[in-house]
PDB file of N, CA, C, O and CB in Angstrom:
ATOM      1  N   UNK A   1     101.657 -11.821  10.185  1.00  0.00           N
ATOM      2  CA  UNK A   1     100.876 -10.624   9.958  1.00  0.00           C
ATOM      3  C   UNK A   1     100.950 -10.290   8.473  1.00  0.00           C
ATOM      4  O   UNK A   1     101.948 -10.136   7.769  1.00  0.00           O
ATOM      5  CB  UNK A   1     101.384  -9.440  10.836  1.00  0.00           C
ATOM      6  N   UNK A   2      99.811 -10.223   8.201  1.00  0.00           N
ATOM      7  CA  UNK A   2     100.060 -10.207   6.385  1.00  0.00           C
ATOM      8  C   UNK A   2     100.090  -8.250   6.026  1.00  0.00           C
ATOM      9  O   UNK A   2      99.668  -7.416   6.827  1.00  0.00           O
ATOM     10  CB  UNK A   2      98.117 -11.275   5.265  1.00  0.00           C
ATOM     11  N   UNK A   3     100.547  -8.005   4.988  1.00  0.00           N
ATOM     12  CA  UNK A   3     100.828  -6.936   4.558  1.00  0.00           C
ATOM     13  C   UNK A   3      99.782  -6.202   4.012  1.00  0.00           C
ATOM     14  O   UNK A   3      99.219  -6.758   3.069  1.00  0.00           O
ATOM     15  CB  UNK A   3     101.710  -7.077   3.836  1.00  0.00           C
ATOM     16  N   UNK A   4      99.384  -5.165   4.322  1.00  0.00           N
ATOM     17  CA  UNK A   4      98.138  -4.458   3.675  1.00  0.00           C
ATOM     18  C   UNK A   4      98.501  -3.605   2.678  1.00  0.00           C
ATOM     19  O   UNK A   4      99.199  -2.616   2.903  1.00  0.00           O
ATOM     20  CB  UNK A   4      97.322  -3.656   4.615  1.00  0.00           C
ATOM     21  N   UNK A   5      98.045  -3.930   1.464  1.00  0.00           N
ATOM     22  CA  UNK A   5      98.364  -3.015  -0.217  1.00  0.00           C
ATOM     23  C   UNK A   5      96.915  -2.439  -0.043  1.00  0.00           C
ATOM     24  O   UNK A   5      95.970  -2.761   0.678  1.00  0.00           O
ATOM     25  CB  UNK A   5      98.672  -4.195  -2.147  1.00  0.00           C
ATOM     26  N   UNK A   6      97.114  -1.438  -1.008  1.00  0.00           N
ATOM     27  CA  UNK A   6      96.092  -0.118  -1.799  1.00  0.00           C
ATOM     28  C   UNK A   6      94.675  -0.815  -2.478  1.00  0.00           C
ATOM     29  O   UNK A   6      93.520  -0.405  -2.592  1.00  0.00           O
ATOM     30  CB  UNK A   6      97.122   0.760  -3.388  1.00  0.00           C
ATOM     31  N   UNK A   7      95.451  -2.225  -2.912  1.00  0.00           N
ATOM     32  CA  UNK A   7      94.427  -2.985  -3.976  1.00  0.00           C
ATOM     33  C   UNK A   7      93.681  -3.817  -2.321  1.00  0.00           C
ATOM     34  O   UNK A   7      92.480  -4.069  -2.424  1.00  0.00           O
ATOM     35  CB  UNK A   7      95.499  -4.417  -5.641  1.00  0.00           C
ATOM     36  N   UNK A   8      94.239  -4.140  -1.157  1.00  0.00           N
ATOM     37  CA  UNK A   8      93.409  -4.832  -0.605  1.00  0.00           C
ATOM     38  C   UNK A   8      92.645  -3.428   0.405  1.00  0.00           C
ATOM     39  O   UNK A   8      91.978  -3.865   1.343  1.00  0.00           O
ATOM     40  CB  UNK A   8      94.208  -6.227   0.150  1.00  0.00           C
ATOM     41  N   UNK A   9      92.674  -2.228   0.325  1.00  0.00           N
ATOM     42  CA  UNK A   9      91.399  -1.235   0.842  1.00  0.00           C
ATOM     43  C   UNK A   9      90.804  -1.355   0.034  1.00  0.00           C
ATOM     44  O   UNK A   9      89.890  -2.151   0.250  1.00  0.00           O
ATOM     45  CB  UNK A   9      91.427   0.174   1.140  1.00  0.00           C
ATOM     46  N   UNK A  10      90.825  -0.716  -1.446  1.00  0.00           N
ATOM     47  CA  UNK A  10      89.915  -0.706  -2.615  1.00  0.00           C
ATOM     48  C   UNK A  10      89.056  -1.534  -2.617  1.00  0.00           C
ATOM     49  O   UNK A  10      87.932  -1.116  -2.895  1.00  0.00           O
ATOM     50  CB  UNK A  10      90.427  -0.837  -3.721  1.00  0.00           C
ATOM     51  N   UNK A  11      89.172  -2.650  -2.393  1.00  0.00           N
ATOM     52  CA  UNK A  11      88.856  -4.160  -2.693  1.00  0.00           C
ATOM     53  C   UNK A  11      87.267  -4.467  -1.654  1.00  0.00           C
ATOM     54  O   UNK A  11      86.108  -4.748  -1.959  1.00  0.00           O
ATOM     55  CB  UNK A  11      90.503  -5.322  -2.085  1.00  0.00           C
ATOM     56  N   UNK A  12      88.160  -4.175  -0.044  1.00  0.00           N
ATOM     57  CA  UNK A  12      86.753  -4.280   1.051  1.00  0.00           C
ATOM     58  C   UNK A  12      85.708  -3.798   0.407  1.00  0.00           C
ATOM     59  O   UNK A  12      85.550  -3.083  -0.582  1.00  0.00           O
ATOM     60  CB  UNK A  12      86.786  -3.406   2.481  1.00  0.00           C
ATOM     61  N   UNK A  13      85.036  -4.326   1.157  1.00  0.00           N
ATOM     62  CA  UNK A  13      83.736  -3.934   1.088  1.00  0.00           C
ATOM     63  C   UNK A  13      83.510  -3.124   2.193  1.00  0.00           C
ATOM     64  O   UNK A  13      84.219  -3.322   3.180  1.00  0.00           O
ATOM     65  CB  UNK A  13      82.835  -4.994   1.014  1.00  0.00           C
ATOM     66  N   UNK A  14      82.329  -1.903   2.241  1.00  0.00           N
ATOM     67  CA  UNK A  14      82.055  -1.073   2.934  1.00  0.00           C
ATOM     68  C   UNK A  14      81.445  -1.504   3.974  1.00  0.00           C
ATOM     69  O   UNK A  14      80.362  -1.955   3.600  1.00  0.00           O
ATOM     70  CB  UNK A  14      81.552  -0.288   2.402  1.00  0.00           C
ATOM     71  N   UNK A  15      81.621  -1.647   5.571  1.00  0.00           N
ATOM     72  CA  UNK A  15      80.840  -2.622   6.660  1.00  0.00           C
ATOM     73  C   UNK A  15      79.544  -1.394   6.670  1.00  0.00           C
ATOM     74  O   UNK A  15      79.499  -0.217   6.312  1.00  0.00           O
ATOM     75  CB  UNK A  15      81.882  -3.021   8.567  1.00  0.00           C
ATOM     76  N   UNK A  16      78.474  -2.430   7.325  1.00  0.00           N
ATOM     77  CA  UNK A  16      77.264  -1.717   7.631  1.00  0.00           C
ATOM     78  C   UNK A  16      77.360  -1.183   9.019  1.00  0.00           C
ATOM     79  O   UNK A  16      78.207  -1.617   9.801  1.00  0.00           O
ATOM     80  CB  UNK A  16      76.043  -2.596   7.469  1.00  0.00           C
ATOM     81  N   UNK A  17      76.581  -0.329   9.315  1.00  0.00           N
ATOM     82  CA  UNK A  17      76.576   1.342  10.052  1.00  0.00           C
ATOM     83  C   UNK A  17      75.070   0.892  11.009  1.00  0.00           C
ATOM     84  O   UNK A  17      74.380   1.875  11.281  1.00  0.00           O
ATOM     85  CB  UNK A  17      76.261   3.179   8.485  1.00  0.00           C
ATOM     86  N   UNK A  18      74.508  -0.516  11.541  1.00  0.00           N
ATOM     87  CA  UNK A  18      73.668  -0.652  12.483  1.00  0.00           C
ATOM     88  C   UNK A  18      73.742   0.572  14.060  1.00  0.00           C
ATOM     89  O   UNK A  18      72.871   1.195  14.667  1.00  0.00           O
ATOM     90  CB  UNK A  18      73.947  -2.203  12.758  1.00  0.00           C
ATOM     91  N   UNK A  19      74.643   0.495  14.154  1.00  0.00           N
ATOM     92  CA  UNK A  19      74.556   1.182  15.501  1.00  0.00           C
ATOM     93  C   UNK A  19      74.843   2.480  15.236  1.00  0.00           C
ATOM     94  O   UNK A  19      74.382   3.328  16.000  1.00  0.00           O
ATOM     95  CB  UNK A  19      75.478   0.659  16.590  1.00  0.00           C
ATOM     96  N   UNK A  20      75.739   2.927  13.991  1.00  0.00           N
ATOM     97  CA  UNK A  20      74.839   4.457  13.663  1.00  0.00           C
ATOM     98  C   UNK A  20      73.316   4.466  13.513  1.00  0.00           C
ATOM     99  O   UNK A  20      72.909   5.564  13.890  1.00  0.00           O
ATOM    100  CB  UNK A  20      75.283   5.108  12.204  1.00  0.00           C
ATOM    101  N   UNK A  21      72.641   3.933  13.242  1.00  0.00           N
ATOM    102  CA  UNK A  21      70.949   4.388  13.169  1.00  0.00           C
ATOM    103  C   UNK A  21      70.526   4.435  15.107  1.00  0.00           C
ATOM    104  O   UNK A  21      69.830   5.313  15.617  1.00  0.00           O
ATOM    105  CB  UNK A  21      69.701   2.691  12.014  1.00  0.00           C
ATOM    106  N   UNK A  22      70.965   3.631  15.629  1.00  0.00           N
ATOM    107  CA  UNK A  22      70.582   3.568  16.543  1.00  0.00           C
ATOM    108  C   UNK A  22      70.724   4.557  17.725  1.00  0.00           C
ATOM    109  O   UNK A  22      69.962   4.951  18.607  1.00  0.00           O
ATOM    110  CB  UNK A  22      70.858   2.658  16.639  1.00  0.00           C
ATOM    111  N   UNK A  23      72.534   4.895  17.245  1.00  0.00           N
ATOM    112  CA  UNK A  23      73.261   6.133  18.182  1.00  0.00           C
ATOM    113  C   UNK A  23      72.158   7.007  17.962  1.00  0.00           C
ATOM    114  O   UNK A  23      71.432   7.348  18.895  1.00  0.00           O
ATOM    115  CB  UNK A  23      74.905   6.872  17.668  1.00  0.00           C
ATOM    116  N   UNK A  24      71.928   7.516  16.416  1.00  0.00           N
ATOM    117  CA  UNK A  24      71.091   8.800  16.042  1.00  0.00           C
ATOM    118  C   UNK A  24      70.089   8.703  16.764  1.00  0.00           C
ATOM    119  O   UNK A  24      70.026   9.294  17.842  1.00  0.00           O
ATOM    120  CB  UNK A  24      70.638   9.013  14.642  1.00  0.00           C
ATOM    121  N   UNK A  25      69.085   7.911  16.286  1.00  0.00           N
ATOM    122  CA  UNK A  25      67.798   7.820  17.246  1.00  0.00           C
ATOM    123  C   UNK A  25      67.771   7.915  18.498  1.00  0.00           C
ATOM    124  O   UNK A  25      66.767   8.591  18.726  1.00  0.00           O
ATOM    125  CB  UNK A  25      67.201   6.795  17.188  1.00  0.00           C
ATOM    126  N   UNK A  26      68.383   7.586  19.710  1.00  0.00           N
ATOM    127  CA  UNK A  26      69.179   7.755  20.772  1.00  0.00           C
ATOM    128  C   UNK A  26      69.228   9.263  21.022  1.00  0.00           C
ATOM    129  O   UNK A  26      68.565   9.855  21.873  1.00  0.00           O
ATOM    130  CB  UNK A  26      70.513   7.121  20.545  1.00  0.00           C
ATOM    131  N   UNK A  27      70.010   9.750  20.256  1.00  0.00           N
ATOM    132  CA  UNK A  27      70.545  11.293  20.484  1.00  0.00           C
ATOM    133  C   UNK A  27      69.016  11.904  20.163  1.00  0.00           C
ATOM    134  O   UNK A  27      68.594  12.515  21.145  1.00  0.00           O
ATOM    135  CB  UNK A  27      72.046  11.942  19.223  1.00  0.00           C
ATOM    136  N   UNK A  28      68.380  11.896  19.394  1.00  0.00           N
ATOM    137  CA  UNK A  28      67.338  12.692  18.801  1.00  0.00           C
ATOM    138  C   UNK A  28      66.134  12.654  19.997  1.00  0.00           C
ATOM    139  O   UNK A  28      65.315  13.563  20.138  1.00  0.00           O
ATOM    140  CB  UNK A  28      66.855  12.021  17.236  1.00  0.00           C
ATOM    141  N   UNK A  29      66.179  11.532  20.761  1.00  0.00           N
ATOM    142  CA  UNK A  29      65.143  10.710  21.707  1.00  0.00           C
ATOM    143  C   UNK A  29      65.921  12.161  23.024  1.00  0.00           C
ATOM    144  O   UNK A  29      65.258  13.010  23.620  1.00  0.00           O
ATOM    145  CB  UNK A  29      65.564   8.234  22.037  1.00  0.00           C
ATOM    146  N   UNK A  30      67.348  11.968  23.086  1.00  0.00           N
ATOM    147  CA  UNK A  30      67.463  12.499  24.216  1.00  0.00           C
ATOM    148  C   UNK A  30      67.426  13.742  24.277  1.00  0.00           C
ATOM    149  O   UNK A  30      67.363  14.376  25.330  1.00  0.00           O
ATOM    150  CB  UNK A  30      68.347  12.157  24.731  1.00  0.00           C
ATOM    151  N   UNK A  31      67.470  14.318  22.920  1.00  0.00           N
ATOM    152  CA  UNK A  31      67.393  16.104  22.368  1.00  0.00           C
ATOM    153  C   UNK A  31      66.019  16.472  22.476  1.00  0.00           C
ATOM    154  O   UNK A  31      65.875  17.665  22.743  1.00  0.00           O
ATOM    155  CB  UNK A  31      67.862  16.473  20.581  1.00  0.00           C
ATOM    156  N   UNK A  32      65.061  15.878  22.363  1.00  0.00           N
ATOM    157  CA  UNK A  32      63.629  15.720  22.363  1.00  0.00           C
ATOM    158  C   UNK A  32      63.328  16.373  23.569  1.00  0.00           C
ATOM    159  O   UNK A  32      62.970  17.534  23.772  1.00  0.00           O
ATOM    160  CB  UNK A  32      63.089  14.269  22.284  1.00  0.00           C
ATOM    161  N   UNK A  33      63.698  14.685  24.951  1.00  0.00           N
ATOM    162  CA  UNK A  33      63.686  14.935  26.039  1.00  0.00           C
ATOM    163  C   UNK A  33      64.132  16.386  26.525  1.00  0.00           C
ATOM    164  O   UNK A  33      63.229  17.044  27.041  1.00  0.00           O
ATOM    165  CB  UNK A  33      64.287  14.005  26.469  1.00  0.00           C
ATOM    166  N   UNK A  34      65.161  16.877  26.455  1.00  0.00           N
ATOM    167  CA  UNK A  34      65.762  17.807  27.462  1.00  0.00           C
ATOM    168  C   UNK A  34      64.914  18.765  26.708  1.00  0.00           C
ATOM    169  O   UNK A  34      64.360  19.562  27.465  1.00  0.00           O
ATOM    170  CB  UNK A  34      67.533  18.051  27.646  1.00  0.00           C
ATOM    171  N   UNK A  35      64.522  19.006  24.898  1.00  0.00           N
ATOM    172  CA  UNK A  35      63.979  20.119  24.938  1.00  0.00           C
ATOM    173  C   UNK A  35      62.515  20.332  25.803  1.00  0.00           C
ATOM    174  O   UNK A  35      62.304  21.438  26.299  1.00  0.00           O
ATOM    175  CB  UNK A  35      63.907  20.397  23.611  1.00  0.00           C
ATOM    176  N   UNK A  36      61.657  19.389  25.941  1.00  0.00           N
ATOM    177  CA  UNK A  36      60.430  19.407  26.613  1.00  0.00           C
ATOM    178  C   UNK A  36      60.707  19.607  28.438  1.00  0.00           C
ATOM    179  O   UNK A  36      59.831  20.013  29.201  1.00  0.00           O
ATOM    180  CB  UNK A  36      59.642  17.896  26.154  1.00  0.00           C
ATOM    181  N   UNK A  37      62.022  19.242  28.835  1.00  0.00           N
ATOM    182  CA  UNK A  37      62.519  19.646  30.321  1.00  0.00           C
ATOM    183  C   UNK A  37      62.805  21.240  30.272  1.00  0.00           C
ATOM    184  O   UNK A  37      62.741  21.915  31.299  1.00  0.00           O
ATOM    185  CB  UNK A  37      64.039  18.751  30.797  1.00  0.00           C
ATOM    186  N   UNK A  38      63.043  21.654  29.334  1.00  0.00           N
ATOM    187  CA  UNK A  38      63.646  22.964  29.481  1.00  0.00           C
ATOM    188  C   UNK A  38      62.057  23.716  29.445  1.00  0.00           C
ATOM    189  O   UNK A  38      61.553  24.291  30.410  1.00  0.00           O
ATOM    190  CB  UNK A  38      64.940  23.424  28.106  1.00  0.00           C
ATOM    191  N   UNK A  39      61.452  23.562  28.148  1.00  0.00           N
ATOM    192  CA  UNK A  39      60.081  23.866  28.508  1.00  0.00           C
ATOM    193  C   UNK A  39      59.425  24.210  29.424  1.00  0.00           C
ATOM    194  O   UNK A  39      58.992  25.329  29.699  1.00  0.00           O
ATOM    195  CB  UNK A  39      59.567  23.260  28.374  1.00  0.00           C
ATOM    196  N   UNK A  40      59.318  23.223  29.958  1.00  0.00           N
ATOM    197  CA  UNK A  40      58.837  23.021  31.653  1.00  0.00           C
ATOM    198  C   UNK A  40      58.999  23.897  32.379  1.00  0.00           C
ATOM    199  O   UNK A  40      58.193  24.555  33.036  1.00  0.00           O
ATOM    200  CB  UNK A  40      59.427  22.069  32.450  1.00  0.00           C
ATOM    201  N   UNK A  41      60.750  23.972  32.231  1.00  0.00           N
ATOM    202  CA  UNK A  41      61.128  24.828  33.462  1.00  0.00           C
ATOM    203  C   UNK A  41      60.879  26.432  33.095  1.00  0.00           C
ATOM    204  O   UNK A  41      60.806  27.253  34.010  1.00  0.00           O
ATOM    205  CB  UNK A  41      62.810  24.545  33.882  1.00  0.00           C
ATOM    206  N   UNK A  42      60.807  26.655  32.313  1.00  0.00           N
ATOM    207  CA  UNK A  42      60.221  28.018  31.640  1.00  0.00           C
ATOM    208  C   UNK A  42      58.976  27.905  31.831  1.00  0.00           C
ATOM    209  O   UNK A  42      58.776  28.934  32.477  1.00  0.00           O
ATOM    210  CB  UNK A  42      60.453  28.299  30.126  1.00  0.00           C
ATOM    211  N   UNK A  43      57.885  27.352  31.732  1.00  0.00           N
ATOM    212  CA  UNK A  43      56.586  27.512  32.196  1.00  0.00           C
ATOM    213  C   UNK A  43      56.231  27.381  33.470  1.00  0.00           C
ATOM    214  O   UNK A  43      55.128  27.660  33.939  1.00  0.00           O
ATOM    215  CB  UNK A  43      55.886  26.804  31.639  1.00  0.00           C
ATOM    216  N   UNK A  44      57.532  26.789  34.266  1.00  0.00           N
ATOM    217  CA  UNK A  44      57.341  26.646  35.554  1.00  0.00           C
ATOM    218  C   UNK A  44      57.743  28.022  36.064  1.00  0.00           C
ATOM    219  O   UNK A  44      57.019  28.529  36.921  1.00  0.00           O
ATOM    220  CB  UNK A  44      58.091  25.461  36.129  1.00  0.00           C
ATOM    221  N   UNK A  45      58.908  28.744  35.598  1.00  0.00           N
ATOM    222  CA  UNK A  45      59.219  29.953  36.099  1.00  0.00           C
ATOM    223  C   UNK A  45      58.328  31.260  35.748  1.00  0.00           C
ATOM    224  O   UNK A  45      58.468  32.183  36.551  1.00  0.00           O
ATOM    225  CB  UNK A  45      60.506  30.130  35.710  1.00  0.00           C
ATOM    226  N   UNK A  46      57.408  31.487  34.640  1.00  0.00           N
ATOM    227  CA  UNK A  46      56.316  31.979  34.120  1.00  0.00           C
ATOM    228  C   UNK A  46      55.204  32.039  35.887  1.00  0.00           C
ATOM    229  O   UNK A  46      55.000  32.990  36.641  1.00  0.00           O
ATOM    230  CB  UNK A  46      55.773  30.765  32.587  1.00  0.00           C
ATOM    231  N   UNK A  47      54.881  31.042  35.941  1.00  0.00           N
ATOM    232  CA  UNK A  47      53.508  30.948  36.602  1.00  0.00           C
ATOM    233  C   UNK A  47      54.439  31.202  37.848  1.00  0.00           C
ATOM    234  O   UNK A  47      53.673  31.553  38.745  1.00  0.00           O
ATOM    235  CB  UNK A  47      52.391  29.402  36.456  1.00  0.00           C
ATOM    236  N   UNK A  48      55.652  31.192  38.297  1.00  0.00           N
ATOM    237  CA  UNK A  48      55.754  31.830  39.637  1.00  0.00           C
ATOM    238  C   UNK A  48      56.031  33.094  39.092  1.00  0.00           C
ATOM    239  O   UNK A  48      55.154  33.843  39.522  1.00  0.00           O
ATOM    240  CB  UNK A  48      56.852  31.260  40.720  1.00  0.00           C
ATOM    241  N   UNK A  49      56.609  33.560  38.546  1.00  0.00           N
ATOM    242  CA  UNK A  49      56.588  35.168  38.181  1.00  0.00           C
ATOM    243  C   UNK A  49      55.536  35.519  38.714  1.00  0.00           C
ATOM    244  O   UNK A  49      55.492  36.096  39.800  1.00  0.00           O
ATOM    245  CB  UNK A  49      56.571  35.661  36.704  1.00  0.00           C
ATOM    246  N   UNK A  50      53.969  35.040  37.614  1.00  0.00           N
ATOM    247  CA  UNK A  50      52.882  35.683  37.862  1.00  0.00           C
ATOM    248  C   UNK A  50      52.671  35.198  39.475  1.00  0.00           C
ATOM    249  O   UNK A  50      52.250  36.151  40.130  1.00  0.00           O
ATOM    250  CB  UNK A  50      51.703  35.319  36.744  1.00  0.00           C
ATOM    251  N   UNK A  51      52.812  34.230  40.120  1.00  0.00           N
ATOM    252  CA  UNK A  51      52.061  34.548  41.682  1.00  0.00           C
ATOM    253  C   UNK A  51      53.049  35.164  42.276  1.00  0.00           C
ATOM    254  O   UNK A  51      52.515  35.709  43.242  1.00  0.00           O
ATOM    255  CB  UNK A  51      51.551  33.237  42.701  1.00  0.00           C
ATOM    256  N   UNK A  52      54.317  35.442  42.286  1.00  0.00           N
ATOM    257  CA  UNK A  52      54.618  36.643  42.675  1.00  0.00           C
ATOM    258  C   UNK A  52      54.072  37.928  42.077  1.00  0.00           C
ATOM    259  O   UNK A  52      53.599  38.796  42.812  1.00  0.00           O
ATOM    260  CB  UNK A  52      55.793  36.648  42.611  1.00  0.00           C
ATOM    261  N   UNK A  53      54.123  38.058  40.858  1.00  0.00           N
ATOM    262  CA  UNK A  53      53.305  39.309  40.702  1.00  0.00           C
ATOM    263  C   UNK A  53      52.145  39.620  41.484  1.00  0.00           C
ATOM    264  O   UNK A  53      52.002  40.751  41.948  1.00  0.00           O
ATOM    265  CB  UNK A  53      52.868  39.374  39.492  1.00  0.00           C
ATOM    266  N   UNK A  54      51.449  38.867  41.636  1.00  0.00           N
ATOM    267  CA  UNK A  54      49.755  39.052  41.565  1.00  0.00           C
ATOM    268  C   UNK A  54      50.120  38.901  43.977  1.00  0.00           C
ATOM    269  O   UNK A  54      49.237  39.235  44.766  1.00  0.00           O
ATOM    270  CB  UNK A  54      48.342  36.873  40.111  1.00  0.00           C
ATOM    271  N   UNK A  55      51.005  38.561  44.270  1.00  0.00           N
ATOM    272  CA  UNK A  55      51.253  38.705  45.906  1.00  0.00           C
ATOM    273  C   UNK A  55      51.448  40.255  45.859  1.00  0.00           C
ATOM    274  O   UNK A  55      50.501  40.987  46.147  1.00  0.00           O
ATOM    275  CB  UNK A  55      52.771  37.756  46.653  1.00  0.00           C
ATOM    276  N   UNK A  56      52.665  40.766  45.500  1.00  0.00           N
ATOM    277  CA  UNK A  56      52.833  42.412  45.350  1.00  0.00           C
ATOM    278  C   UNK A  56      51.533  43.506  44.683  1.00  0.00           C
ATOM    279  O   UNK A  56      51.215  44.680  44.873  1.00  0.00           O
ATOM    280  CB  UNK A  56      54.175  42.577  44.273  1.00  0.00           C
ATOM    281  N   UNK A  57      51.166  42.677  44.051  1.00  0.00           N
ATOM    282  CA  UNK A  57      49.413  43.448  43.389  1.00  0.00           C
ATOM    283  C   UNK A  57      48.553  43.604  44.624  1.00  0.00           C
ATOM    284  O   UNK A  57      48.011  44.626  45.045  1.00  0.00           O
ATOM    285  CB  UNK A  57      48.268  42.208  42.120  1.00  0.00           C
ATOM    286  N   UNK A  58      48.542  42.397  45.108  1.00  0.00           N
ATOM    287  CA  UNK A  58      47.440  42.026  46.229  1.00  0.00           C
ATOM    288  C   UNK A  58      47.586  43.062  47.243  1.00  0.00           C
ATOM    289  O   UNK A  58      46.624  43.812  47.411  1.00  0.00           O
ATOM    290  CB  UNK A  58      47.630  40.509  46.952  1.00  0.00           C
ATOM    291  N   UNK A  59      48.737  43.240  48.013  1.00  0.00           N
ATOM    292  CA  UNK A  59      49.705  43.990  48.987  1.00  0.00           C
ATOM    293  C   UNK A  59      49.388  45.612  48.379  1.00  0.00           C
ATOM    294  O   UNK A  59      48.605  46.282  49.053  1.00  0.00           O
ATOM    295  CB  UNK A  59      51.614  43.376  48.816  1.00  0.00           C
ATOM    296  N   UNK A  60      49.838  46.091  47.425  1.00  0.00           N
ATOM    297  CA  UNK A  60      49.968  47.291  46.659  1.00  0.00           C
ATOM    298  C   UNK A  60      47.985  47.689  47.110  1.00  0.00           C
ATOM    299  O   UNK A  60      47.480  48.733  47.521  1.00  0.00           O
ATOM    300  CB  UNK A  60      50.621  46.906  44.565  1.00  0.00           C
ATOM    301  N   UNK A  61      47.605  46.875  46.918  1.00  0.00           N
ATOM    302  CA  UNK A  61      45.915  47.724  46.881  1.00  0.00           C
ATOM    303  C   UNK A  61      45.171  47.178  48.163  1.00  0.00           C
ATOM    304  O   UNK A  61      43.944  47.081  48.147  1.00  0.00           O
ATOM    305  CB  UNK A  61      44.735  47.222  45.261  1.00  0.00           C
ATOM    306  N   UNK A  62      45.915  46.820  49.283  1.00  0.00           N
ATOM    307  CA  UNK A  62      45.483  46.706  50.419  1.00  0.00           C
ATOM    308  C   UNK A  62      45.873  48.010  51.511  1.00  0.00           C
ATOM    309  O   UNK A  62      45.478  47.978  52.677  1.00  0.00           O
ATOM    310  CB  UNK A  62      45.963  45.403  50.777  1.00  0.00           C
TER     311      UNK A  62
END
């Protein structure tokens, strides 16, 4: 097992970061996703609001 000195960190070279670009893109793809799910479910809960509203409207002036 050879001995690791100060002069052999300095020395490396910096490795390349491929699967950081990829993690990111990944995460950004899946932040995307859930924000357009959440969306949804807010426009989904919107339009039942209103047909419940508009059932109690209906009822109220009958």
């Amino acid at each position: 097992m050879a001995v690791v000195t100060q002069d052999d960190l300095l020395s490396s070279r910096p490795r390349k970061k491929k699967g950081r670009k990829k993690g990111m893109a990944a995460l950004r793809k899946m932040k995307r996703a859930l924000a357009r799910r959440e969306l949804e479910i807010m426009r989904e809960d919107e339009e039942l609001k209103e047909q419940i509203y508009d059932v109690f409207a209906d009822e109220g002036d009958s």
